[in-house]
N, C-alpha and C positions, 0 to 999 in steps of 0.2 A: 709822774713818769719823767725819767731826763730827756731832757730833749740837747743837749748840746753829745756832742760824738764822743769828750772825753768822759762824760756821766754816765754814758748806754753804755763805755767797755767798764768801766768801775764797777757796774750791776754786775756785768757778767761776769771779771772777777771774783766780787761776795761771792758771789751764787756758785763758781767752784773749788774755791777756797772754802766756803760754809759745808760744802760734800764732804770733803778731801780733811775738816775736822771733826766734823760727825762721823766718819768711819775710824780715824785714829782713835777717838772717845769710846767708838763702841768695840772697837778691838782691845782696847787696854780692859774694859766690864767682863768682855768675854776670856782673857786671858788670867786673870782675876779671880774667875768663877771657876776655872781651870785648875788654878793651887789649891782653892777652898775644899773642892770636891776631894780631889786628890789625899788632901788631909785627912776628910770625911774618912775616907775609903781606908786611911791608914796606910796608903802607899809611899812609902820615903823617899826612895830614888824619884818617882815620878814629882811629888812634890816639890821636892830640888829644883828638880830640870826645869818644871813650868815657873817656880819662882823668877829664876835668873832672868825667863823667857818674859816674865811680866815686867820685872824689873828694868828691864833693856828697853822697854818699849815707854813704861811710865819716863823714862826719863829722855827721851827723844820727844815726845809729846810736851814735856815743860821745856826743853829748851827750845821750843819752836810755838811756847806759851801759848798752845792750845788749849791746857791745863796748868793752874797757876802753881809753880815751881815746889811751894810748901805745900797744897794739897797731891801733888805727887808724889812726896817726901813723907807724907803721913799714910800713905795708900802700902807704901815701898813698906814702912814699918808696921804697919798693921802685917800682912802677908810674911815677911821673914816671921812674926812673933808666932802667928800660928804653925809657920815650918819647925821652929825651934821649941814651943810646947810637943808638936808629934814628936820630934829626934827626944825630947826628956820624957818623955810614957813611953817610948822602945826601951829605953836604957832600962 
């Protein structure tokens, strides 16, 4: 345990810093799971929209390297790919 004053606020720090990147992790999963689906379902416009929606967020998380920059960037290309498989089986 810290015992000095500036060690007990650095705990409490981590400790809401570690919240505040565990909900951005778990919102970027859930928004993620949101184009997949979307895809699933064969819904194009809705796929779009949640893409952008994921994408805006994957990339506010690596610049504040919550998530490390290039696996943002590999999540970002995974998700366009299966947008742009659905857009080529409508054509």
């Amino acid at each position: 345990m810290p015992h000095t004053p500036s060690a007990k606020k650095r705990v409490r720090q981590n400790a809401r810093r570690r919240l505040q990147n565990r909900a951005g992790k778990a919102e970027t999963k859930t928004l993620a799971k949101r184009v997949l689906a979307a895809v699933e379902a064969g819904d194009r416009a809705l796929a779009e929209t949640e893409l952008k929606r994921a994408q805006s967020k994957l990339d506010k998380i690596a610049k504040r390297r919550i998530l490390h920059p290039n696996t943002a960037a590999r999540k970002k290309s995974q998700l366009a790919k299966a947008v742009v498989a659905l857009r080529a089986a409508k054509s």
